[in-house]
C-alpha angles and dihedrals in degrees: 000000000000128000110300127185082228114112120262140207138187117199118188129219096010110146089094141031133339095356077049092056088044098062094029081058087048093041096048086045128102089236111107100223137153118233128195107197114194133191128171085233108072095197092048089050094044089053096039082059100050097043093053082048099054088044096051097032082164111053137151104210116059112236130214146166137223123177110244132170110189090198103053107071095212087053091056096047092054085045100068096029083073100044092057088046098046103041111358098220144030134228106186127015108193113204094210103131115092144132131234132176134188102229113003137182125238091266091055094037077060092043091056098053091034084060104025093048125005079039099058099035091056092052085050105053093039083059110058110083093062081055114114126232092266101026129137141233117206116192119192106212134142145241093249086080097062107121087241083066095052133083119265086260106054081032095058099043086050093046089057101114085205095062114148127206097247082051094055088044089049082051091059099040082055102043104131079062107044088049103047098098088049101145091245120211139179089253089051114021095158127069097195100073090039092041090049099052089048086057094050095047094045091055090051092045086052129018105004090083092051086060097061130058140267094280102020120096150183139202136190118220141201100210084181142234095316128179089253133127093263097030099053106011103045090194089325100312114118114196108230086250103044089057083041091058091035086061096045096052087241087125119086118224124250085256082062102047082044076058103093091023097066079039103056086043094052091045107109115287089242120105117258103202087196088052095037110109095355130145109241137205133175084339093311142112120249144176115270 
């Protein structure tokens, strides 16, 4: 594929589940865009591609997969090597791809805000440069890392007006420490997956929109508690309430967690200074 005018978007981590219903919405849409789905596993990509093909044999926008690991270094680099080759530029990057488990050692507790957090933070920056003047950066994120959901440590350090970035990042290089007093609870048992959202949110609140430029902006986004392998399984393990809401049908699906995302993304490509770096819900702002 060579370089096109046409808009393009990246989604990470969209096989499966909500990332999945994100480019499926794109891909079902009028707007002719490009999208670029990604997946740490070739074969499921692949798959994830063909079958979306074969489903929408008369789409508008064009659909393709490259392989990207946000975690592997190596994976990330030859990442966005293609996609400057390929298509010089980029028009929307979509944060999808994270990890969440119910009860975790130390090592995976590491692992979660290695991925959710320092992960993200490293594609995006090393993405920046392709963006064009009036791109977009769509973080998928929860509510769980509101400050109101951590402990009064990792609350407090992320409250200080006077944060600076290498704070935030020591936060993060200290994190079993700065989580330990997380108010635990049967619902979420478990601080890594909540600390590491707090951090994320606190780096697109603060310092992600001096990175961009004049017209370009970012979001973060709560897609919600949705009936998907990470929303509702966390590696297998089902909290009594979460199976509970499933049931109920008080859990929304990944098509509607996939809801403010496609939104936000078909929204004119003009900054919205009242949209720009805020925290989104069901297509509605809300307090990080």
């Amino acid at each position: 594929m060579q370089a096109t005018s046409r808009r393009n978007i990246v989604v990470t981590g969209s096989n499966k589940g909500i990332g999945y219903k994100i480019i499926e919405k794109l891909f079902a849409g009028e707007t002719p865009y490009d999208l670029i789905l990604t997946s740490r596993n070739t074969t499921l990509g692949e798959k994830a591609v063909k079958t979306l093909q074969e489903q929408y044999p008369k789409s508008k926008p064009t659909l393709i997969y490259h392989q990207l690991d946000i975690t592997d270094d190596k994976s990330v680099d030859t990442f966005v090597h293609w996609l400057k080759q390929t298509f010089s530029k980029l028009d929307v990057l979509v944060n999808n791809a994270a990890i969440a488990t119910p009860v975790t050692d130390d090592e995976l507790k590491i692992k979660t805000v290695q991925t959710n957090f320092f992960s993200v933070i490293k594609l995006t920056e090393k993405i920046i440069p392709l963006l064009t003047e009036n791109a977009k950066i769509v973080n998928i994120s929860s509510t769980v890392g509101s400050l109101s959901w951590q402990g009064a440590s990792l609350r407090k350090a992320l409250e200080d007006e006077n944060l600076t970035e290498e704070q935030l990042y020591d936060l993060g290089n200290n994190f079993l420490e700065v989580i330990k007093d997380f108010p635990k609870s049967n619902f979420l048992p478990e601080a890594s997956y909540p600390g590491s959202k707090a951090l994320l949110n606190a780096y697109i609140r603060k310092f992600l929109p001096k990175k961009l430029k004049e017209n370009q902006q970012c979001y973060a986004i709560c897609p919600g508690m949705c009936d998907t392998d990470m929303g509702n399984g966390f590696d297998g393990h089902v909290p009594k309430e979460v199976a509970e809401s499933i049931a109920t049908g008080t859990v929304g699906t990944a098509e509607d967690g996939a809801d403010t995302p496609v939104y936000l993304i078909n929204l004119p490509f003009e900054k919205n200074s009242e949209l720009n770096a805020k925290f989104f819900h069901k297509r509605q702002i809300q307090s990080y």
